[in-house]
Structures are given as C-alpha cells and as structure tokens.
C-alpha positions in Angstrom: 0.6 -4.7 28.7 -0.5 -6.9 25.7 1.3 -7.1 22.6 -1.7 -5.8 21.2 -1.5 -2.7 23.6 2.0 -2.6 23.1 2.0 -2.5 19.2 -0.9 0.1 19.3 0.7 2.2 21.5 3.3 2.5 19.4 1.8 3.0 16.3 0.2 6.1 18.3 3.4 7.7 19.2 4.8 7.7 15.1 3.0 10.1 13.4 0.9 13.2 14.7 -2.9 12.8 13.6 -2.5 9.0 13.4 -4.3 7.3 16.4 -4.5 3.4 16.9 -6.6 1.6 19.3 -5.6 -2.2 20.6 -9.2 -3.6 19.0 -11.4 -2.6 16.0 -13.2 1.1 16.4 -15.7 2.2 13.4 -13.8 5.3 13.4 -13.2 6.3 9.8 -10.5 9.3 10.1 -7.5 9.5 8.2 -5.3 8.3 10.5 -7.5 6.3 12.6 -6.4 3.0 13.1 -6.4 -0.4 15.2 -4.8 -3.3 15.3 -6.2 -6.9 13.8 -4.5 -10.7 14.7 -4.2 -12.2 11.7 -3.3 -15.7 12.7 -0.6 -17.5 15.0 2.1 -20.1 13.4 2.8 -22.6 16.0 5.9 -23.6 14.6 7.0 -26.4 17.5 5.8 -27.4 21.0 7.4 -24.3 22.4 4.9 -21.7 21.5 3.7 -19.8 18.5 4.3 -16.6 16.7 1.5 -14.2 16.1 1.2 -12.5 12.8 -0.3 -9.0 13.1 -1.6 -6.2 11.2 -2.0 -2.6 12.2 -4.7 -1.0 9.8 -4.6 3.1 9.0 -7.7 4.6 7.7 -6.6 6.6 4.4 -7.7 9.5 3.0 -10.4 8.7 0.8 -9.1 10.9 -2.5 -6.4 7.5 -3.6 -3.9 10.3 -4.8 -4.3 11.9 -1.3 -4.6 8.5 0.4 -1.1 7.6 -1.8 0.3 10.4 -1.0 -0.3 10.0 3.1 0.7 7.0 3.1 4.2 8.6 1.9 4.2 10.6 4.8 3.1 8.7 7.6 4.7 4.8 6.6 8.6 5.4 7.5 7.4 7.0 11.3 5.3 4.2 11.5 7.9 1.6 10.8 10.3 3.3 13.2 8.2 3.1 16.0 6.8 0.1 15.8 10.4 -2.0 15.3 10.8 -2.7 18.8 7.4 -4.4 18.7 7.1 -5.8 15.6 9.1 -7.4 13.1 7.5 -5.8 10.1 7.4 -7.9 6.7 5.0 -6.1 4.6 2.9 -2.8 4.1 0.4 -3.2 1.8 -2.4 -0.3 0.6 -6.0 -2.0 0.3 -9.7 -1.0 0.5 -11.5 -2.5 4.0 -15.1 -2.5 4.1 -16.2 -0.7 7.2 -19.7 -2.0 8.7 -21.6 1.7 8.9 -19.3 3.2 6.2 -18.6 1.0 3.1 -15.7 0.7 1.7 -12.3 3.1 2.6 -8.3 3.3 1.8 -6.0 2.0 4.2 -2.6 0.7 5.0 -1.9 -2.5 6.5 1.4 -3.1 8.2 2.2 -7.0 8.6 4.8 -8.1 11.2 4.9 -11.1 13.9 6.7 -11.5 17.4 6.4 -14.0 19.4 2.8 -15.1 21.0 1.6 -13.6 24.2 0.4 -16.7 26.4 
C-alpha cells in the first residue's frame, strides 16, 4: 500500500461521515476529503521526506464549518499518527473546479518518501 493509500485510509477510519480518497475527487460533502503531496525535501543523498496534506470538505455555514472542525480534528489526528507526523492543521477556502470556492481543513505532516 502507498503512503498515500495508507494515510487515506486512515483518515477514513477517524471520524464517522468523514471519507478520504488517496487522489483528488470533486466530491464536495462535509466530510469528504483526499489527500494532496505538497512537496518532497530531499534533505541528503539518502532519500527525501514527503510533506503531505489531507484536505476535509467543511460545512459551508463558517460557524458550522468551525464548529466541525471541533469535532472531527482530534480523531483525525489520532488516527493518522502512525502515518504521519502531523505539524499543522490549518482551516482555508479551496476552490473546487465545478463548485467554487468551499471550507476545509488541511492537515500537514511528512514521513519519509515512498520510492
């Protein structure tokens, strides 16, 4: 299984109604998400580290979409600490292609780089 796979997977199993897919889906639910690579560090000759976010549609209300993001952030975390060494979570607007613009949670981490 990828990292991608794996970290997906995960993010899955933390939170019932949240559902995240390895790759980019224009599904626009709360609690539809997917996972993005955001870039990999190659810090010396030995390999990299990839840097990766997992991205949760919101609830499009922002005091709903805060108040989600309450609930499903710590279950999130907990699951996906054996995958990912998470260093931020950070609520920002993505601009979906067919829908415009919604709320949602990215959740940065890195591991080392599949090869």
């Amino acid at each position: 299984m990828s990292a991608r796979e794996e970290i997906a997977e995960a993010a899955s199993s933390s939170f019932t109604g949240v559902v995240c897919t390895p790759y980019y889906t224009q599904v626009t639910n709360p609690g539809s998400g997917f996972v993005r690579l955001e870039r990999i560090d190659f810090p010396n000759r030995f390999g990299g580290v990839a840097h990766w976010n997992v991205v949760v549609v919101l609830p499009q209300d922002l005091a709903a979409a805060e108040a989600y993001l309450e609930e499903i952030v710590p279950g999130l975390l907990t699951a996906l600490e054996p995958h990912l060494a998470v260093t931020s979570v950070a609520p920002q607007r993505m601009e979906f292609p067919d829908v415009g613009v919604l709320p949602c949670v990215f959740i940065n981490g890195h591991r080392e780089a599949d090869h």
